[in-house]
Structure formats: C-alpha cells, structure tokens
Biotite code that builds the C-alpha atoms (Angstrom):
import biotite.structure as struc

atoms = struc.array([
    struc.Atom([81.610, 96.673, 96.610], chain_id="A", res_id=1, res_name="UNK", atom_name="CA", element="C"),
    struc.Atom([84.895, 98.438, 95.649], chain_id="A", res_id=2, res_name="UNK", atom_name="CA", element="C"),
    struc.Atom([86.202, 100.892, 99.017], chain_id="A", res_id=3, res_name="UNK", atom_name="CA", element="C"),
    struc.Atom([89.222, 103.252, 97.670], chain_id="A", res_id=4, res_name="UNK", atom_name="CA", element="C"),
    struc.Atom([90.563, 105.482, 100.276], chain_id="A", res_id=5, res_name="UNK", atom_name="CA", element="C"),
    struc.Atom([92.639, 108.071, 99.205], chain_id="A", res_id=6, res_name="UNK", atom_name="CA", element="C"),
    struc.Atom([94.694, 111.047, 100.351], chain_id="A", res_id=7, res_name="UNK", atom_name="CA", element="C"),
    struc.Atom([96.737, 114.155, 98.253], chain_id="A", res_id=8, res_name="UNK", atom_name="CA", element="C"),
    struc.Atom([99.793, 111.805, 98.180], chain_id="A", res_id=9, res_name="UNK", atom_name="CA", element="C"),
    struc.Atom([98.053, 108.398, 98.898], chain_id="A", res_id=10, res_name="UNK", atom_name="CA", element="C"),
    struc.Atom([101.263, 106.911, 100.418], chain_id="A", res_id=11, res_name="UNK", atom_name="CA", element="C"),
    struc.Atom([100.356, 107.396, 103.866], chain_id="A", res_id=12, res_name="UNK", atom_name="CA", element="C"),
    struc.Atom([97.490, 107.634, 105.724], chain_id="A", res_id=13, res_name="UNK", atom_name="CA", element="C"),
    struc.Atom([95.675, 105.387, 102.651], chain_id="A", res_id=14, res_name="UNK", atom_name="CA", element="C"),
    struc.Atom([97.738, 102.797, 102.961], chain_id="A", res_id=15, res_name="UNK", atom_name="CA", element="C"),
    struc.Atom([97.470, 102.412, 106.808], chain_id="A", res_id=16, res_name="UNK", atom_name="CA", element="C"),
    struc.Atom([93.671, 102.532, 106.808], chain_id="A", res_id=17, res_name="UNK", atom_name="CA", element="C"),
    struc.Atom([93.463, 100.488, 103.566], chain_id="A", res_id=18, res_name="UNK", atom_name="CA", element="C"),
    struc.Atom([95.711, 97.472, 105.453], chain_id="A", res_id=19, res_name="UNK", atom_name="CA", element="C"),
    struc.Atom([94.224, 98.016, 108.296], chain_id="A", res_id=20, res_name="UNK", atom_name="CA", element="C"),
    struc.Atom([90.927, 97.847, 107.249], chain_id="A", res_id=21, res_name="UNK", atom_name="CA", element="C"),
    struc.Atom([91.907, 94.289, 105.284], chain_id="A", res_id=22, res_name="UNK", atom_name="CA", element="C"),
    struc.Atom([93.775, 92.819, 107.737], chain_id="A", res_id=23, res_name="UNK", atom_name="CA", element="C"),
    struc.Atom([91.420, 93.683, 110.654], chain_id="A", res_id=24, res_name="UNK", atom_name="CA", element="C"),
    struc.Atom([94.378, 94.579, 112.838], chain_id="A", res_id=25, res_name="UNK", atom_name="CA", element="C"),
    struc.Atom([93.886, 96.693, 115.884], chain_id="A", res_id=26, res_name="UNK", atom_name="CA", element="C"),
    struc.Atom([97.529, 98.135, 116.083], chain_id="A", res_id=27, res_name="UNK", atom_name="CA", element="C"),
    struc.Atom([100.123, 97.506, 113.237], chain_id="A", res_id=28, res_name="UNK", atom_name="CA", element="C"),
    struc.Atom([103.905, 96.580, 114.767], chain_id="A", res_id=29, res_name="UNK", atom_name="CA", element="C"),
    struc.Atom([106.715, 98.222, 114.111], chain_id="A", res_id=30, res_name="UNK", atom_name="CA", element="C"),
    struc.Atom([108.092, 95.726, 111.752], chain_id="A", res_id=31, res_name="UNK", atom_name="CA", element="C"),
    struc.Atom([104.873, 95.153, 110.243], chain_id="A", res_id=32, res_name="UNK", atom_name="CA", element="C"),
    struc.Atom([104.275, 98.834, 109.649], chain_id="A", res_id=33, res_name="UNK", atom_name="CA", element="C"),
    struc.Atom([106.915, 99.138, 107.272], chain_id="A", res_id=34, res_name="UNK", atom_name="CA", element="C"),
    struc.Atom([106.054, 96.460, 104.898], chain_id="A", res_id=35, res_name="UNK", atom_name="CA", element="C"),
    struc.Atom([102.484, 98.247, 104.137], chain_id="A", res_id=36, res_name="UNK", atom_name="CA", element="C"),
    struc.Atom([102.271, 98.058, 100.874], chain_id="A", res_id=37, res_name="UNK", atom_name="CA", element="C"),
    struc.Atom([102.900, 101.234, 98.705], chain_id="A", res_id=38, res_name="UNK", atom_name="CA", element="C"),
    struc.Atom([103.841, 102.914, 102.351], chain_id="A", res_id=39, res_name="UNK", atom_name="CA", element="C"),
    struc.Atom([105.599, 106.136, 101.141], chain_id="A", res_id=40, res_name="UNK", atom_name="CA", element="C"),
    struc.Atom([105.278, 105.564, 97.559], chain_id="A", res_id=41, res_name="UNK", atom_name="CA", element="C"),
    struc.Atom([103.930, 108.603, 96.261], chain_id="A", res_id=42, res_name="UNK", atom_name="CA", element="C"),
    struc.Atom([102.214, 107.923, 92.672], chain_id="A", res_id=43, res_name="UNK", atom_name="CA", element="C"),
    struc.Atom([99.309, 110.281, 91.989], chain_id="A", res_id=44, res_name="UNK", atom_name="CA", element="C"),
    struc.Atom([96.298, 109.013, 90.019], chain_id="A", res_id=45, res_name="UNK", atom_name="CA", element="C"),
    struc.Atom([97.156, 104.870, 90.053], chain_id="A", res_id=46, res_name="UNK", atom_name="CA", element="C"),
    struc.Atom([94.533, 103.061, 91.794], chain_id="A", res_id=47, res_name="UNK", atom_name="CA", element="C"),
    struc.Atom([95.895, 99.972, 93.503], chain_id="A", res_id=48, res_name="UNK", atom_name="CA", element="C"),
    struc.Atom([94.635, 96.937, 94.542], chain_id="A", res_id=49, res_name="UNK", atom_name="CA", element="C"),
    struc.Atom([95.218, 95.685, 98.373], chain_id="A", res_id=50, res_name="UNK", atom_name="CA", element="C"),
    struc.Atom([93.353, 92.853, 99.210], chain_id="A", res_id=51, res_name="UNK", atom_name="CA", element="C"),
    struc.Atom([89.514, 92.259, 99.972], chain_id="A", res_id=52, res_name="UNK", atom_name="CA", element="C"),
    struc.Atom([88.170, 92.199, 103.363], chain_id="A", res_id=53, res_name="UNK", atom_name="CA", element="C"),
    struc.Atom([86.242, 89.314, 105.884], chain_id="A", res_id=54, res_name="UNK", atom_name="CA", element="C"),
    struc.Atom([83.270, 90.736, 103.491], chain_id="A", res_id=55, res_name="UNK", atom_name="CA", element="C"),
    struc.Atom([84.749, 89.765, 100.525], chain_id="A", res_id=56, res_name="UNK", atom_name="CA", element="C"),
    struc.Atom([84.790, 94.339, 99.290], chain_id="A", res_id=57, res_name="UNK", atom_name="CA", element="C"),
    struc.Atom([87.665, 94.728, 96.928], chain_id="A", res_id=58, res_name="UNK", atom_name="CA", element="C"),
    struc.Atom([90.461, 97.471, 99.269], chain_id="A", res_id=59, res_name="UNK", atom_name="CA", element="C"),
    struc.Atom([92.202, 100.123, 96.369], chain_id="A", res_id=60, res_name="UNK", atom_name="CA", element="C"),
    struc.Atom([94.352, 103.479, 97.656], chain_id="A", res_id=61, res_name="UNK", atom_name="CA", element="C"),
    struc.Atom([94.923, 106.157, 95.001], chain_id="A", res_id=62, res_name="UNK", atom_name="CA", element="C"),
    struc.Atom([96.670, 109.489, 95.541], chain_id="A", res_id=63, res_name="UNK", atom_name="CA", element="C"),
    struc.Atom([94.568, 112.293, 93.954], chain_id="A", res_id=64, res_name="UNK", atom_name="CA", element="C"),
    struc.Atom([96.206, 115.683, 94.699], chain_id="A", res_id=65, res_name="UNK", atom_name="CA", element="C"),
    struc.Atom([93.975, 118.422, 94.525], chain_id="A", res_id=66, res_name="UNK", atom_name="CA", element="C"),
    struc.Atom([91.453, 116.827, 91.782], chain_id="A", res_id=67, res_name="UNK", atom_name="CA", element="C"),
    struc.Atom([89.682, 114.225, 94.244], chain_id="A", res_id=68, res_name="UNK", atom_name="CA", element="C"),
    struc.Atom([86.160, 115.428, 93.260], chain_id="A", res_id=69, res_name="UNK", atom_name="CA", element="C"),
    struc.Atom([87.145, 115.099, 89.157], chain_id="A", res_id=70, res_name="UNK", atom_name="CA", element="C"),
    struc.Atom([88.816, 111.749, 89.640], chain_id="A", res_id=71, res_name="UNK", atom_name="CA", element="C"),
    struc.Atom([85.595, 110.317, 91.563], chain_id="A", res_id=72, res_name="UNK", atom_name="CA", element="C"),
    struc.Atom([82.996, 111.869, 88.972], chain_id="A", res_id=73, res_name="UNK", atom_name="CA", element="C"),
    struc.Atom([85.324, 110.306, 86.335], chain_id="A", res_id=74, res_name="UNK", atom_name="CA", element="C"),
    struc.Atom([85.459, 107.276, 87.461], chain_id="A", res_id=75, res_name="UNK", atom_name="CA", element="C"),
    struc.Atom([81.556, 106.688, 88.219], chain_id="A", res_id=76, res_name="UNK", atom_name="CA", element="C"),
    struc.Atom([80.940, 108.185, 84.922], chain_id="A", res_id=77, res_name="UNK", atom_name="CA", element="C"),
    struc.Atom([83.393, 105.806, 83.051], chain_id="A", res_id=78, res_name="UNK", atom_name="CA", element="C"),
    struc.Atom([81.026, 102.887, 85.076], chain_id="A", res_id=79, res_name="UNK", atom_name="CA", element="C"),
    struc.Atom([78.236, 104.515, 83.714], chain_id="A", res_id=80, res_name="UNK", atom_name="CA", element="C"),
    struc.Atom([79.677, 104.479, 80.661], chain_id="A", res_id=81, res_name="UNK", atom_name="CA", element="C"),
    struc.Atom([80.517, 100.967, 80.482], chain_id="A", res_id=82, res_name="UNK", atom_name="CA", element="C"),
    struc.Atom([77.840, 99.681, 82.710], chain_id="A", res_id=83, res_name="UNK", atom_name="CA", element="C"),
    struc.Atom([79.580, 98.626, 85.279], chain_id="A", res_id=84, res_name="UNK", atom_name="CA", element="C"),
    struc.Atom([76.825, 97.879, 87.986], chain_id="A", res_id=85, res_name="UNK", atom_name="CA", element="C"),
    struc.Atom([79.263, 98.069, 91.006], chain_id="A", res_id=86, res_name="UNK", atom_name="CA", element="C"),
    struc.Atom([79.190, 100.155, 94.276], chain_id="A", res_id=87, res_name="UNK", atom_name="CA", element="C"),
    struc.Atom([82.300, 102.295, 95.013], chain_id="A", res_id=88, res_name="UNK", atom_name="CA", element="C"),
    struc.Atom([82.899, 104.288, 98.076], chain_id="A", res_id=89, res_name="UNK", atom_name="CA", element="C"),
    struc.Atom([85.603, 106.659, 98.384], chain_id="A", res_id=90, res_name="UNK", atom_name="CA", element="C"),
    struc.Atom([87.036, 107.330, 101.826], chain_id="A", res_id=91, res_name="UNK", atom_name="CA", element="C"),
    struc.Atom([89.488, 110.491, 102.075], chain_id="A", res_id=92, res_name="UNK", atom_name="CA", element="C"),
    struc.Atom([92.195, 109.902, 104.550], chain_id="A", res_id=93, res_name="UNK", atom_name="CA", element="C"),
    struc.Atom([93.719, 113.183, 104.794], chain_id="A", res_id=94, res_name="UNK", atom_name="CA", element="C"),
    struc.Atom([93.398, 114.363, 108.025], chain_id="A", res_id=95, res_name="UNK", atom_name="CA", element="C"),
    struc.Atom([95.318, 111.375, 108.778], chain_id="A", res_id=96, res_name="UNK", atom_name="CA", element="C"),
    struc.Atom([98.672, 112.483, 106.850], chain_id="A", res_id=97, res_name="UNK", atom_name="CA", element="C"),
    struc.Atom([101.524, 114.067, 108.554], chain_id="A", res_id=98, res_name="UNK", atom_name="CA", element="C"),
    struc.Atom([102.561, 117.330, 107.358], chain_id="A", res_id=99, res_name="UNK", atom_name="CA", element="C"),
    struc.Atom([105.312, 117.500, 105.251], chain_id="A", res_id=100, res_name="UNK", atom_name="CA", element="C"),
    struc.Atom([104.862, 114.174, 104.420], chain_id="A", res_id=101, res_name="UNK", atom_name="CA", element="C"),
    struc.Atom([106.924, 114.629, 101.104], chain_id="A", res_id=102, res_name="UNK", atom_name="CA", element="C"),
    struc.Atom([109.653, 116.746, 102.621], chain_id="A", res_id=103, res_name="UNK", atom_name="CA", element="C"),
    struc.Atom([110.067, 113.340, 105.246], chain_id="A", res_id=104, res_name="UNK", atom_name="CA", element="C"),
    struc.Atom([109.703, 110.626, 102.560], chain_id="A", res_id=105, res_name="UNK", atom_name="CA", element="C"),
    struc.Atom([112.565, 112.751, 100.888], chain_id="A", res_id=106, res_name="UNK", atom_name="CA", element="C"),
    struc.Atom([114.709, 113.052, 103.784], chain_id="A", res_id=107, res_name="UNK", atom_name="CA", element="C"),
    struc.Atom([114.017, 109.421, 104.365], chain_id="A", res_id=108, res_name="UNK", atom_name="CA", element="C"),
    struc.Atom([115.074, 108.304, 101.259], chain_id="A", res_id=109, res_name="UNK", atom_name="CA", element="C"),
    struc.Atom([119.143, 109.541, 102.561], chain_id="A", res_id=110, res_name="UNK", atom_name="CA", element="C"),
    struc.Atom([121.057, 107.395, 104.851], chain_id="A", res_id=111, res_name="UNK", atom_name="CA", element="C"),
    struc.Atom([121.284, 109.357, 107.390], chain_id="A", res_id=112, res_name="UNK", atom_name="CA", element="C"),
    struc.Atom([117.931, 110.428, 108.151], chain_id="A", res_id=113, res_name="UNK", atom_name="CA", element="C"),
    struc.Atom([116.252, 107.412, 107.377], chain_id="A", res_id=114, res_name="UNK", atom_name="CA", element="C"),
    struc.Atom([116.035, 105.675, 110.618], chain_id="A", res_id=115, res_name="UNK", atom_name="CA", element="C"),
    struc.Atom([115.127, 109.052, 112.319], chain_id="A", res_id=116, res_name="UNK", atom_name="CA", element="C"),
    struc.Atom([112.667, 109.665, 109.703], chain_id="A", res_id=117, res_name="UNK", atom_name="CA", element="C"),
    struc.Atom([111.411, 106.121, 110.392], chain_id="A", res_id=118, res_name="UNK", atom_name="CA", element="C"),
    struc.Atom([110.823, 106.768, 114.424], chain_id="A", res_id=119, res_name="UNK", atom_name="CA", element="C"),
    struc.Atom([109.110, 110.016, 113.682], chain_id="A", res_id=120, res_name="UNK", atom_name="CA", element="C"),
    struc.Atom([107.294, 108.269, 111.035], chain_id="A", res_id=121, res_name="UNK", atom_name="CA", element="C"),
    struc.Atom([105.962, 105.077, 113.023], chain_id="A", res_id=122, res_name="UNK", atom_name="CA", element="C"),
    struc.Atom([105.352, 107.276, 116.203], chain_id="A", res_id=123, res_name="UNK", atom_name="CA", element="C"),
    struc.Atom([102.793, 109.396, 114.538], chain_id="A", res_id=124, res_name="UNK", atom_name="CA", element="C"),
    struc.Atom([100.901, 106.654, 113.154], chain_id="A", res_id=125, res_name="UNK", atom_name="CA", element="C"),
    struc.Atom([100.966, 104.889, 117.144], chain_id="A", res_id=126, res_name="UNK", atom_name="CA", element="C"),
    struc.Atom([99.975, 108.332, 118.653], chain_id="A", res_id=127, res_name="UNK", atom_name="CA", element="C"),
    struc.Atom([96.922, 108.091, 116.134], chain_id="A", res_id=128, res_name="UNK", atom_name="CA", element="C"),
    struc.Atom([96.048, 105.052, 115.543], chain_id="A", res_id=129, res_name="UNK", atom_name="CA", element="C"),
    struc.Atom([93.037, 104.779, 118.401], chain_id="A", res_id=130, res_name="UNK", atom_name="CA", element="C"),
    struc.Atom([91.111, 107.063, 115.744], chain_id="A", res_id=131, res_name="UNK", atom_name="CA", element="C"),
    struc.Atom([91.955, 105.857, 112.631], chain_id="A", res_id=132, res_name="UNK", atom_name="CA", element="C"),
    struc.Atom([90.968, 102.395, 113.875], chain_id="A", res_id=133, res_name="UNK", atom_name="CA", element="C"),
    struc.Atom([87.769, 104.230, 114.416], chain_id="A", res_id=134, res_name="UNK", atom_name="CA", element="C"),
    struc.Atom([87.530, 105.880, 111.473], chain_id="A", res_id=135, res_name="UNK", atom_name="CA", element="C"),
    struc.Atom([87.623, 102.688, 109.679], chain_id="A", res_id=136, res_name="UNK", atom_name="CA", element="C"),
    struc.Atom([85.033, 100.579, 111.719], chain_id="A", res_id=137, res_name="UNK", atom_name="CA", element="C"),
    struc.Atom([82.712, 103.231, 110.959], chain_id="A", res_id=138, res_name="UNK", atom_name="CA", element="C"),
    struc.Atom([82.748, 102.975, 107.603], chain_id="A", res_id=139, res_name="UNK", atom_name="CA", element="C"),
    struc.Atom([83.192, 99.269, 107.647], chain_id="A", res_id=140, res_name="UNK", atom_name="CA", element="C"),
    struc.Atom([79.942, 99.007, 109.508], chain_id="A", res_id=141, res_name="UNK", atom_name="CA", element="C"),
    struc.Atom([78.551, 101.323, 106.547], chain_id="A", res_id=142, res_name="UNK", atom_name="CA", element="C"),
    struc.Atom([78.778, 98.292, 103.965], chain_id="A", res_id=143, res_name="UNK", atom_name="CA", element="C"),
])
C-alpha cells in the first residue's frame, strides 16, 4: 500500500505526519524536527518518497494547492490506466498547517528572523503534536 499525505503547501504538516508516521516517534526533538525531510520546502504537485513503515506501506507527501480532488482522480486513473494493482490512500493534513505558513517560511529564509521563525515554528508543532500523533495512529490502524 502507497499512504501520501498531503496539504496546500505540503511542506509542513505532511512532512511531520509523514516522518512521524515512519519513524513511529511519539514526539520529534527539537534538533530532530528540523532535519524532516522537505520541512518547509514548498514544491506543489511532486510526490516524494519518505521511507516505508514497520508494515513495510511505501510514506509519499505532495503539496496540491487547491486541486487535491483532480490530482487524486488523476493519479488512480493513470493506475487504471496502466494497471497498476496497488492501494493508495491519501491523508490531507491541513488542519495541521499554521497559517501563514508561506509568509513564515519567507521570513525564515532572512537572517534575522530565522531563529524566531524557528521557535514559533517548532512550538506550534509541540503544542499539537498530542493530536497529530493521533491522527496518524488512526489511520495507521486503518491499513
């Protein structure tokens, strides 16, 4: 089974969940958090590859903007096309961004701002990461 979560940006709240949900990690460390890959790399429509879980399921994030429901139809239809005989499941991890995310991963991209940005960036994520751990057991216990 192939599990892609994805978001408008996919550089934040789908990488978390997606590393999370490979490395079976309860809380993510400071340190840690910031070598997620693709953490804050905002690249709409490129599916990539994290890792596969304990169950052996292939991990992807893609950022989708506001076509999430064309991009998944595509994409099943292209495996229909092809006959690919694989199970995908597509878990949206929006509610999990922080607002403004791209204003932040601009203003974290200057000097100045970046370790601020950082704090702000990491503290949301610890403030919320109860539920997203959550979020992803329950659809880990789904496959």
């Amino acid at each position: 089974m192939k599990v892609i979560y994805y978001s408008y940006c996919g550089c934040f709240s789908s990488p978390i969940c997606a590393y999370l949900h490979v490395n079976n990690k309860g809380q993510i460390e400071k340190e840690e958090f910031f070598n997620i890959p693709y953490l804050f790399q905002i690249d709409y429509g490129q599916i990539k590859f994290i890792g596969k879980d304990e169950d052996q399921n292939e991990v992807f994030i893609i950022g989708m903007k506001n076509f999430s429901e064309n991009i998944k139809k595509t994409l099943q239809d292209l495996m229909k096309v092809f006959k690919i005989e694989e199970d995908i499941i597509f878990i949206d991890t929006s509610h999990y961004d922080v607002k403004f995310l791209k204003f932040l991963i601009r203003l974290r991209e200057n000097k100045i701002f970046k370790k601020m940005t950082d704090e702000l960036l990491y503290k949301y994520y610890y403030l919320r990461h109860q539920n997203i751990k959550k979020f992803i057991q329950k659809y880990k216990k789904v496959l």
